[in-house]
N, C-alpha and C positions, 0 to 999 in steps of 0.2 A: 414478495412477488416470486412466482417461478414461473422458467422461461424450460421448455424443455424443445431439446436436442435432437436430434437422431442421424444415428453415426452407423453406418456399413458396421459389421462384426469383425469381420478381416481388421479393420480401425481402432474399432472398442477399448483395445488395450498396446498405444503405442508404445515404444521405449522412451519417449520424453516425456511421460507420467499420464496423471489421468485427466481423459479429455475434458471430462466438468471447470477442474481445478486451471487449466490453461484459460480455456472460454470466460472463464469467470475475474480470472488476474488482467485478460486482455480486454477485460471489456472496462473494470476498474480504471486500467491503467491510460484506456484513451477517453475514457471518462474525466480522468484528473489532468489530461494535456490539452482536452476542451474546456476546461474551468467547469465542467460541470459538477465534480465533486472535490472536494478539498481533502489534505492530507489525511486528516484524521476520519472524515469519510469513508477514505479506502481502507483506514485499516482495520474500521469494525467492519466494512462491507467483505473482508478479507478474514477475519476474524483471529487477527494478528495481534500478538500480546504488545506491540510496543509499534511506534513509528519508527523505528531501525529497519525492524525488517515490512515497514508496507515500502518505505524509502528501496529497500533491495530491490521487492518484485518492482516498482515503479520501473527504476533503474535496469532490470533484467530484462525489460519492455521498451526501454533505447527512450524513458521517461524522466528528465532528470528535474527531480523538486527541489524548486526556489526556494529561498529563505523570504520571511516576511516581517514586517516587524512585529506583530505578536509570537513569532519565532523566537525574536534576538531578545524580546522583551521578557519571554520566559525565561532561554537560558539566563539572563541578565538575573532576576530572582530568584532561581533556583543554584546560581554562582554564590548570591548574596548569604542566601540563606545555608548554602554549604560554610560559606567563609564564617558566619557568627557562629557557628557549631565547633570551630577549630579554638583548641584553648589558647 
């Protein structure tokens, strides 16, 4: 989908970055405090190499993401499976 914008020129280029990239984190970000889209969601919607940093922008958006149990159920196997790799 694209949604397009139109910003005054004076605006075009703030000093807090580029207006796409803000509109698109804040729209992510109240996206994921509606439940409308889930962590992982955001971060290919954001096209962020990892959940650390869709976790940042959420959090830089006053957005703070819950743990769930397919969370703890991850790191729980991904703890496991580091622990059998140790000799």
């Amino acid at each position: 989908m694209e949604i397009t914008l139109e910003i005054p020129d004076e605006l075009s280029s703030p000093p807090f970055g580029d207006p796409s990239r803000i509109a698109l984190e804040a729209l992510a970000a109240k996206a994921y405090e509606e439940g409308v889209l889930s962590e992982e969601q955001v971060r290919r919607m954001l096209g962020l190499p990892s959940c650390w940093e869709a976790r940042e922008v959420l959090s830089k958006h006053g957005v703070w993401p819950g743990t769930t149990m397919d969370d703890v159920l991850s790191d729980l196997e991904m703890l496991e499976s580091l622990r059998a790799e140790q000799p």
